[in-house]
C-alpha positions as CSV (number, residue, x, y, z in Angstrom):
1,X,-29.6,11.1,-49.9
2,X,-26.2,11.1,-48.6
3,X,-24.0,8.5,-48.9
4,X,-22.4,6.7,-45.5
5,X,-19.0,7.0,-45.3
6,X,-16.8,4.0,-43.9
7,X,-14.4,4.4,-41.5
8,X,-11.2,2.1,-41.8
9,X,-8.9,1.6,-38.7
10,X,-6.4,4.2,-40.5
11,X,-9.1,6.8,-41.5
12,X,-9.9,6.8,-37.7
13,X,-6.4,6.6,-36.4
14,X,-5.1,9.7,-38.0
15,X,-8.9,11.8,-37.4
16,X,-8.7,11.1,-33.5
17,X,-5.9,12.5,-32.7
18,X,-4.5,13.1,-29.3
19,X,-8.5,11.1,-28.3
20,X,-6.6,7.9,-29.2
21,X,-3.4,8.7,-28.6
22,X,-4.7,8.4,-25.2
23,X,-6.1,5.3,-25.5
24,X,-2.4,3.6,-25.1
25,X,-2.0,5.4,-21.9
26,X,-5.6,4.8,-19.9
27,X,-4.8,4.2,-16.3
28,X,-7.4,0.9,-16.7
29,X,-5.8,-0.1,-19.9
30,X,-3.0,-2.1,-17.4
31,X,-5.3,-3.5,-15.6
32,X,-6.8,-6.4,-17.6
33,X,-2.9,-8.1,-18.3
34,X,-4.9,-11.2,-16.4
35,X,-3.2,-13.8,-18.9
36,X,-4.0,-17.1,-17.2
37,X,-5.1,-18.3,-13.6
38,X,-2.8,-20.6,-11.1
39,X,-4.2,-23.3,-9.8
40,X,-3.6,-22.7,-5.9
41,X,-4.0,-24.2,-3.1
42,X,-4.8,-21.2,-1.4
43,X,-8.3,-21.5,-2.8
44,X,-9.4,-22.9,0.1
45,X,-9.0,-20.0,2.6
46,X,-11.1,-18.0,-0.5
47,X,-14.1,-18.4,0.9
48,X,-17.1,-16.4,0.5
49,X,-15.9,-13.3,3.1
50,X,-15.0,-10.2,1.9
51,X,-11.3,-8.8,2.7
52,X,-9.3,-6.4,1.8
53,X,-5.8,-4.5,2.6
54,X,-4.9,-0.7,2.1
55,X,-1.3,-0.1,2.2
56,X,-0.5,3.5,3.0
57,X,2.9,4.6,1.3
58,X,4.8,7.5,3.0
59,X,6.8,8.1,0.1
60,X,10.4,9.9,1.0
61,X,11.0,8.1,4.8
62,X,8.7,9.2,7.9
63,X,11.2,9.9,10.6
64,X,8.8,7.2,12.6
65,X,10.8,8.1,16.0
66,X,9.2,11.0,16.1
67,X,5.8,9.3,15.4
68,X,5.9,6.7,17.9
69,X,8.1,7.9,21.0
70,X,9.6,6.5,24.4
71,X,7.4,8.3,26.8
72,X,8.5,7.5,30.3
73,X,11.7,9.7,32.1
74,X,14.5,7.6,32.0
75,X,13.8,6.4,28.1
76,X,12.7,9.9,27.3
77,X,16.0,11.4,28.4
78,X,17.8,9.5,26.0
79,X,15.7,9.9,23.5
80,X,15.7,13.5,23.9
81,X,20.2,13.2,24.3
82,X,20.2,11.4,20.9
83,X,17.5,13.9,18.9
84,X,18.7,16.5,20.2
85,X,17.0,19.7,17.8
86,X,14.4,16.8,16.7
87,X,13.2,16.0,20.2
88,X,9.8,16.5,20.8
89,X,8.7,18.1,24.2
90,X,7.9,15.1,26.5
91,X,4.7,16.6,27.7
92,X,3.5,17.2,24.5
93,X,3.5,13.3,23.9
94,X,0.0,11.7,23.6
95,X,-0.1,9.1,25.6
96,X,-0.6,5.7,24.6
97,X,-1.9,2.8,26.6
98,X,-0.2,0.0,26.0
99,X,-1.2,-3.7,26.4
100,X,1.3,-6.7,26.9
101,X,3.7,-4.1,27.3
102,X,7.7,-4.3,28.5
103,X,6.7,-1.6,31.0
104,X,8.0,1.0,28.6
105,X,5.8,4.0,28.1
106,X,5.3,5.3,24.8
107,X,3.7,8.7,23.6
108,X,2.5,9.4,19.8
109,X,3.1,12.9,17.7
110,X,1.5,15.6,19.3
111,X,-0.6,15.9,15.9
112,X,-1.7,12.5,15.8
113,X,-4.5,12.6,18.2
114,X,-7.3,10.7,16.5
115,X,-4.8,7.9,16.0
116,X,-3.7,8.1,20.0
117,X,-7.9,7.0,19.9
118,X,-7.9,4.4,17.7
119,X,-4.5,2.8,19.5
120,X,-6.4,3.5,22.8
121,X,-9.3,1.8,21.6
122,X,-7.7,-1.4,20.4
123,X,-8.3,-0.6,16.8
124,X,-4.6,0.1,16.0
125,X,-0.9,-1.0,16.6
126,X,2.7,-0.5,15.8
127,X,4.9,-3.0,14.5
128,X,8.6,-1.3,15.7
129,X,12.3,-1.4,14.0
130,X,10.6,-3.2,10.6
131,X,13.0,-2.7,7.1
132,X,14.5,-4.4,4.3
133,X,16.7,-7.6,5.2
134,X,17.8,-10.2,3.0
135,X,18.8,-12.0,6.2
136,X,18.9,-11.4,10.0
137,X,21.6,-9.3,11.0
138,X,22.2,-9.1,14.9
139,X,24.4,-6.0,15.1
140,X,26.9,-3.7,14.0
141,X,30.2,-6.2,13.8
142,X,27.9,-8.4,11.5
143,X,27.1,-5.5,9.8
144,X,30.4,-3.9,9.0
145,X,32.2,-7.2,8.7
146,X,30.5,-8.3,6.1
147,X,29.0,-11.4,7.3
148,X,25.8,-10.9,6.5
149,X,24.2,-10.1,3.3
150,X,23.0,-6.5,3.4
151,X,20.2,-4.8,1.0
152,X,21.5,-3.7,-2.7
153,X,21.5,0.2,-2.8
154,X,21.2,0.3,1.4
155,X,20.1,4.4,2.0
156,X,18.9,4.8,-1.3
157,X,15.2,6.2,-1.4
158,X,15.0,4.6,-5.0
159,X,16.4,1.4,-4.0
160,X,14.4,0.8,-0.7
161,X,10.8,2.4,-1.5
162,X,11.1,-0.9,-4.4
163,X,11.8,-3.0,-2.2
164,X,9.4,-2.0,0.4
165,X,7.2,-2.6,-2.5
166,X,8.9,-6.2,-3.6
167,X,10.2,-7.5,-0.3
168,X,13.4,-8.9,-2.5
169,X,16.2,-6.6,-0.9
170,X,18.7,-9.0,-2.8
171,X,17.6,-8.2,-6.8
172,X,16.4,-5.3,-8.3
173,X,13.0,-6.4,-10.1
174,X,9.6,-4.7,-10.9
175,X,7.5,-7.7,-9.7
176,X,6.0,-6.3,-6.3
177,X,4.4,-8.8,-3.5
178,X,1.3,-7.4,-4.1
179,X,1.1,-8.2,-7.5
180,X,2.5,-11.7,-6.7
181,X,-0.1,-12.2,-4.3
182,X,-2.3,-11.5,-6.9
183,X,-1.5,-13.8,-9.6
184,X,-1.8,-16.2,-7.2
185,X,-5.6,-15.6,-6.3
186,X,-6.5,-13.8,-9.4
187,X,-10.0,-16.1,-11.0
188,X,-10.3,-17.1,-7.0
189,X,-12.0,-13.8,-5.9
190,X,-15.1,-13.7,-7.8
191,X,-14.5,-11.4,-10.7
192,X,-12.1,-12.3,-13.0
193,X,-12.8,-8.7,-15.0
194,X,-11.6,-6.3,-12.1
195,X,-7.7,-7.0,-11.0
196,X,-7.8,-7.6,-7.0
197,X,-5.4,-4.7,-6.6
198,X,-7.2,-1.3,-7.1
199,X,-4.1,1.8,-7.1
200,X,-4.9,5.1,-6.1
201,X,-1.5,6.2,-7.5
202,X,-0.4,4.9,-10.6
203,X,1.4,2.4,-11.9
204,X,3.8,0.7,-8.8
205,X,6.0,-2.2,-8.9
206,X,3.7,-3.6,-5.1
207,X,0.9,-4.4,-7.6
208,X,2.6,-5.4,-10.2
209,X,2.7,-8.9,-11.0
210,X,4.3,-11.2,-14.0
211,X,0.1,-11.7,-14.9
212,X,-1.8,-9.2,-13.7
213,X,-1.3,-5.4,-12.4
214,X,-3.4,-2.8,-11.1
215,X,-6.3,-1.6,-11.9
216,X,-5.5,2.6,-11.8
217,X,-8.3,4.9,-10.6
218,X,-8.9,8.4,-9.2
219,X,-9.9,9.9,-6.2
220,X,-12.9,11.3,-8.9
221,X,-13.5,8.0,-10.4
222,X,-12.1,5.1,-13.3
223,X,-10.9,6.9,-16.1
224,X,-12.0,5.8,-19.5
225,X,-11.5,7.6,-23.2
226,X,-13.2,11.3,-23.2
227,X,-16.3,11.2,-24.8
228,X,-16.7,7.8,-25.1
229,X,-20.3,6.7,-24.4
230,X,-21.5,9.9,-24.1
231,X,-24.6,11.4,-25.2
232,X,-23.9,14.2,-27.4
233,X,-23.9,13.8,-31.1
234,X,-19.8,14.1,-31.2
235,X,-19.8,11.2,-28.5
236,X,-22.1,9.2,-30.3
237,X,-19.9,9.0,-33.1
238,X,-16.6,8.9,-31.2
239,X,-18.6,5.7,-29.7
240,X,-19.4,4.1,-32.6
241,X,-16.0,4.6,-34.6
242,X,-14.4,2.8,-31.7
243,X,-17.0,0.4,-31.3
244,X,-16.2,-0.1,-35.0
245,X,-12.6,-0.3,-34.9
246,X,-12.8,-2.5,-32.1
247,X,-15.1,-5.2,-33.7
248,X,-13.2,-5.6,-36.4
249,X,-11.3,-9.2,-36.9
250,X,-7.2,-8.1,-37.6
251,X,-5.2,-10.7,-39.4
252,X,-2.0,-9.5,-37.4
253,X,-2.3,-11.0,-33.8
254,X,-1.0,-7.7,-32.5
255,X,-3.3,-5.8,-33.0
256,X,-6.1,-8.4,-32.3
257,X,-4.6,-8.4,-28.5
258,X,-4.7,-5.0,-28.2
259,X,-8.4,-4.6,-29.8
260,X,-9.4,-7.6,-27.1
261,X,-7.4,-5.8,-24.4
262,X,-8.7,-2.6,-24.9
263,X,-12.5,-3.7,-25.0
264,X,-12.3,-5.6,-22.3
265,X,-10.8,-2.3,-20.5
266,X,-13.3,-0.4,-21.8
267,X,-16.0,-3.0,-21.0
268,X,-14.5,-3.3,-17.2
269,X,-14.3,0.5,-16.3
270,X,-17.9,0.7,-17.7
271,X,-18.8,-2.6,-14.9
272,X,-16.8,-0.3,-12.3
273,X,-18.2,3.0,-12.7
274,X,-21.6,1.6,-12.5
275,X,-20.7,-0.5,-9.7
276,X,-20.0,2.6,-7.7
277,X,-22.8,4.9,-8.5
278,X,-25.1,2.0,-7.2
279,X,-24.7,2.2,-3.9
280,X,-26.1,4.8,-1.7
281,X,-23.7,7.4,-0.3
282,X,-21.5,7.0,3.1
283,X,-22.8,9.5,5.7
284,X,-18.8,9.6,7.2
285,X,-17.3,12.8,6.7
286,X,-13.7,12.8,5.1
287,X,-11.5,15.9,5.0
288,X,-11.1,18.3,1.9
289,X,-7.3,17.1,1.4
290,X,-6.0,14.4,-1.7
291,X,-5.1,11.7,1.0
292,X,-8.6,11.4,2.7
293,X,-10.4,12.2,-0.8
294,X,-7.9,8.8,-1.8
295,X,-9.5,7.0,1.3
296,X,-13.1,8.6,0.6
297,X,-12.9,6.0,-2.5
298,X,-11.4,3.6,-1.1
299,X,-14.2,3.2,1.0
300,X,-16.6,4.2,-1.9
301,X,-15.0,1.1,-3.4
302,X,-15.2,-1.1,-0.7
303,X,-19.2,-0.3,-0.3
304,X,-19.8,-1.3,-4.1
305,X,-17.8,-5.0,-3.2
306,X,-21.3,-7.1,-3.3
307,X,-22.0,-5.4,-6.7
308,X,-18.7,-5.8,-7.7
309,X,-18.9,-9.4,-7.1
310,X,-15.2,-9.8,-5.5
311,X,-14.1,-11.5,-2.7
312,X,-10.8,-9.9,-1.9
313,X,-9.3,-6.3,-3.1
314,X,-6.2,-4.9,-2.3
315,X,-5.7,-1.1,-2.3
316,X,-2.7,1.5,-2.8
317,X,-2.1,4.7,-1.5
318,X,1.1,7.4,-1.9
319,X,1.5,9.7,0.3
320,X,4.7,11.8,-0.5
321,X,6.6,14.5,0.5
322,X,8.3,13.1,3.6
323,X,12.0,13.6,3.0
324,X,12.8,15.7,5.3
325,X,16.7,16.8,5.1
326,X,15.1,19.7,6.7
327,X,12.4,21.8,8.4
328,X,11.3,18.2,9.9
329,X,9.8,19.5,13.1
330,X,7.7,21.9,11.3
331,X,6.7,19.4,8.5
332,X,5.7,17.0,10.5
333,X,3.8,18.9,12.6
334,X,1.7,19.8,8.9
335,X,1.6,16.0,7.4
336,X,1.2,13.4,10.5
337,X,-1.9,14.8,11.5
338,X,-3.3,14.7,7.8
339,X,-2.6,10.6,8.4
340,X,-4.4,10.6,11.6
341,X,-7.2,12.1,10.2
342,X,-7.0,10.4,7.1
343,X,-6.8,6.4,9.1
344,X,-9.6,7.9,11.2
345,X,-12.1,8.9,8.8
346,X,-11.2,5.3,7.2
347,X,-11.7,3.6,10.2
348,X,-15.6,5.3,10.9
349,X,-16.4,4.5,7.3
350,X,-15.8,1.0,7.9
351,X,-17.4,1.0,11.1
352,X,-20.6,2.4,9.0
353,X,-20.7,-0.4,6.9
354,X,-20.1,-2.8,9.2
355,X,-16.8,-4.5,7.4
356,X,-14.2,-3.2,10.1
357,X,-13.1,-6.7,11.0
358,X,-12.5,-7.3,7.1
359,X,-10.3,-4.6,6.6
360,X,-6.5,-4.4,7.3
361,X,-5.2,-1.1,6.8
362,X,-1.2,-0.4,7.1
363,X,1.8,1.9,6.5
364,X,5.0,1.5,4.7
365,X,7.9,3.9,4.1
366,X,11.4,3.9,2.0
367,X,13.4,3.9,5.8
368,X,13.0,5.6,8.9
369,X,15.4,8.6,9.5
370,X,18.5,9.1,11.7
371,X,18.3,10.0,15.0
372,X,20.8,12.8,15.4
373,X,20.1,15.8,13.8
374,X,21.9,17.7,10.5
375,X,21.5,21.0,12.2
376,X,18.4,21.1,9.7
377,X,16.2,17.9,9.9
378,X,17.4,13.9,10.0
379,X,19.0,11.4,6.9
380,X,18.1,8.4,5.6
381,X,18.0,5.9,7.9
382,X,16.8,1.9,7.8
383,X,14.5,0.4,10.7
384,X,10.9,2.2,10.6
385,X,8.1,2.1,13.1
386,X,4.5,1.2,10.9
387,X,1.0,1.6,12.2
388,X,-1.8,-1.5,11.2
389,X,-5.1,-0.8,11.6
390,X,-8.5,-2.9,12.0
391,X,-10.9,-5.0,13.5
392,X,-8.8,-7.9,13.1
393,X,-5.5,-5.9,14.8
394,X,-4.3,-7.2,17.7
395,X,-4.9,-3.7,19.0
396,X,-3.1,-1.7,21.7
397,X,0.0,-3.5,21.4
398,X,3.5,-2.1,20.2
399,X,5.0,-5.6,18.4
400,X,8.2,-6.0,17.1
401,X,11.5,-5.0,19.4
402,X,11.3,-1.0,20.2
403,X,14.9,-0.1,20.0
404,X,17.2,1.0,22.6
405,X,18.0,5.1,20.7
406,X,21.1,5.4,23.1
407,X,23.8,6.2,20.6
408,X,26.6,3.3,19.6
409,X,24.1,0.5,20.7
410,X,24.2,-2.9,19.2
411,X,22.2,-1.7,16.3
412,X,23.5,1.3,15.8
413,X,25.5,1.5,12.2
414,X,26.1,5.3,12.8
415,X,24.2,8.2,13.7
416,X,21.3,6.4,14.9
417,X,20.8,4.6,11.5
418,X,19.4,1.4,13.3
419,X,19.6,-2.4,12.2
420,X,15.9,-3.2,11.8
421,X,14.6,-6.4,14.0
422,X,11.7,-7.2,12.5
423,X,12.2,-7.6,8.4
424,X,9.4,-6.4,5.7
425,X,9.1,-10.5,4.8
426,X,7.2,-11.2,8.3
427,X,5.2,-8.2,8.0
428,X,4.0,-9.5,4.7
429,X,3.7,-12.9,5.3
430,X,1.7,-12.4,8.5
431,X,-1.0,-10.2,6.1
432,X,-0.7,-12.4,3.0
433,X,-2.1,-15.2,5.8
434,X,-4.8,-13.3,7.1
435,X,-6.0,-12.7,3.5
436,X,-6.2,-16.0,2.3
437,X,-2.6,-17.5,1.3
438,X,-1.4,-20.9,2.1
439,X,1.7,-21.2,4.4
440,X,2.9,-23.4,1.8
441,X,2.1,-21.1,-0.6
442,X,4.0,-18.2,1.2
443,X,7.4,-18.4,-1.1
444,X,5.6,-17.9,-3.6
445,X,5.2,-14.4,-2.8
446,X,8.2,-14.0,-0.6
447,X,10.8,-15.7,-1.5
448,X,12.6,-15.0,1.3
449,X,10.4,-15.6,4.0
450,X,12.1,-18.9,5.3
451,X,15.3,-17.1,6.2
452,X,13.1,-15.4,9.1
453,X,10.0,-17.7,9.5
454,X,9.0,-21.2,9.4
455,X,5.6,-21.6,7.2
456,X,4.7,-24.7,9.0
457,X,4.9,-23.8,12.0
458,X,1.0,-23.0,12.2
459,X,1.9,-19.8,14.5
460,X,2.1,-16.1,13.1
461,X,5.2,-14.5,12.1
462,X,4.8,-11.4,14.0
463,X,1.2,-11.7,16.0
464,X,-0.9,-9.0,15.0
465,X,-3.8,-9.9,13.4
466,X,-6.2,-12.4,13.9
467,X,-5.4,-15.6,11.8
């Protein structure tokens, strides 16, 4: 008869090899950093609805003036003077019919038809001129004088993409909003295994909170150890030597945390996986590329939320590639209408399951570009144009103040690098309200907001959603 042999932690350790070396690096293993719950007063808007957000990241800066376009002659004309090589043929433009309107026209991309539907149709919006600000600046003498306080590393893709993701232009930090937001309501939303913020990307500073971060999947699924749980004789015993390890008691607290960390990561992808293979298949069709296969799970995700147990998820998305120094007409014309199909697809699969009005879906990017040309493609710029999308979108409606793109206007700091008007703050603060936060709770999350909005005011910061 043979004689069992024990595995200790070390024995296992040095066999594994590059199985566990892994196990330091799962994409879950981040996720379950939950390590206490606020007591909030925004548990009182948690009731038992469902919502969630997907934040779109155009990773690089969209050149969002040639997304979103002035349409009619006169604004045309100088749109077309300032862009010069980047102008887009005027009627090429898709129109766009636009409610509560200034009596502008506006057109969208050429390539962006199935989003020219979904504006058309009331299920979408643009909030214009939105960036960084740490305060309001009016124009360019405030601007160049120094008055104002200006964003720390203005230009920089590094600098603005974090704090896109942190809304705290002032200080450099690796907290994001989203993963304030979260330690606010985290052990509010119904399961306290499952982080709130699900990240199609990776580790980001939006979800990351000082509590909790995200919880990392693919567009193929939650990633747990290889052969872990399998049914194989190899995985059986891979299972039960972690299993093993993992039960044990350790005397240095260390390693305890990590052993509790890790099966409770292990425990929560299993909950997860499961969670998803429940539920019957979407009949929406999403196209064969890596940013509607993203959405595909997204709204996999969102189908599995009663199984799931959770009240409130918020997801991520990266989308990069759009740095265009150069070659931006022909670029564009390849990536925008991926995103239009992409929003689109999203958009029926919600429809399918009914939870349109409890989705908020929206883009961010580093900056917009400038409006004159290199002779190549556009610069780094500052105010962006951003699409929202959903059932509770004010649709139709172009929000924010759609800047004059005459050269040397108020807001112009040089080639058509324009002052935004509406700051990253209200944008936040108006979707950190619909979802559940307290006005009084807003700082919290923003620390800035009261430089551009006052939470008591009981009105929303920007007007786009239903609150």
């Amino acid at each position: 008869m043979s004689k069992k042999k024990t595995i200790n932690r070390r024995t296992f350790l040095k066999g594994c090899g590059a199985t566990c070396a892994a196990m330091g690096s799962l994409p879950f293993f981040s996720s379950f950093l939950n390590l206490g719950m606020i007591s909030s007063a925004s548990a009182a808007n948690i009731g038992q609805e469902y919502k969630a957000m997907v934040c779109i990241l155009l990773a690089g800066g969209n050149d969002s003036y040639n997304m979103l376009v002035p349409k009619g002659n006169s604004e045309y004309q100088e749109y077309a003077s300032t862009r010069g090589d980047l102008a887009l043929e005027q009627n090429e433009l898709l129109s766009l019919n636009v409610l509560d309107g200034d009596g502008r026209e506006f057109g969208l991309h050429p390539g962006m038809s199935e989003l020219q539907q979904l504006f058309n149709n009331g299920a979408a919006s643009f909030i214009t001129n939105v960036g960084t600000l740490i305060e309001p600046v009016s124009n360019v003498q405030e601007f160049e004088s120094g008055a104002k306080s200006l964003p720390l590393g203005l230009f920089s893709h590094a600098d603005q993409i974090e704090q896109w993701q942190t809304s705290l232009p002032d200080k450099r930090t690796g907290i994001g909003w989203g993963g304030r937001m979260n330690d606010l309501l985290q052990g509010l939303i119904g399961n306290n295994n499952i982080s709130m913020n699900i990240s199609l990307s990776g580790t980001n500073i939006f979800q990351t909170g000082t509590q909790t971060t995200e919880f990392s999947v693919s567009s193929q699924g939650s990633t747990s150890i290889i052969g872990y749980r399998g049914d194989g004789p190899y995985e059986q015993i891979l299972t039960q030597s972690i299993d093993s390890m993992l039960n044990l008691q350790y005397k240095n607290i260390f390693e305890q945390a990590y052993a509790n960390k890790l099966r409770n990561s292990l425990d929560a992808e299993k909950e997860f996986s499961e969670a998803i293979m429940s539920v019957d298949s979407l009949d929406t069709t999403f196209s064969n590329t890596p940013f509607s296969n993203n959405l595909k799970f997204i709204a996999n995700t969102i189908n599995a939320r009663e199984r799931l147990g959770i009240k409130r998820q918020v997801f991520f998305v990266l989308f990069g590639g759009w740095d265009h120094h150069d070659d931006t007409l022909p670029l564009q014309q390849q990536m925008l209408p991926v995103v239009s199909r992409g929003l689109n697809e999203l958009y029926n699969a919600l429809i399918e399951m009914d939870i349109i009005d409890s989705v908020v879906t929206f883009s961010t990017s580093d900056f917009a570009r400038t409006l004159t040309s290199n002779g190549k493609g556009s610069d780094h710029g500052w105010g962006s144009n951003q699409v929202v999308m959903g059932g509770g979108v004010q649709g139709s409606r172009i929000f924010g103040n759609y800047p004059v793109l005459a050269l040397k206007n108020p807001l112009d700091v040089g080639r058509g690098i324009l002052i935004p008007t509406t700051s990253t703050d209200e944008l936040f603060a108006e979707l950190a309200l619909w979802f559940g936060v307290e006005g009084s709770e807003l700082s919290s999350i923003l620390p800035n907001i009261s430089r551009f909005y006052d939470t008591n005011s009981g009105s929303a910061p920007i007007g786009f959603l239903n609150i």
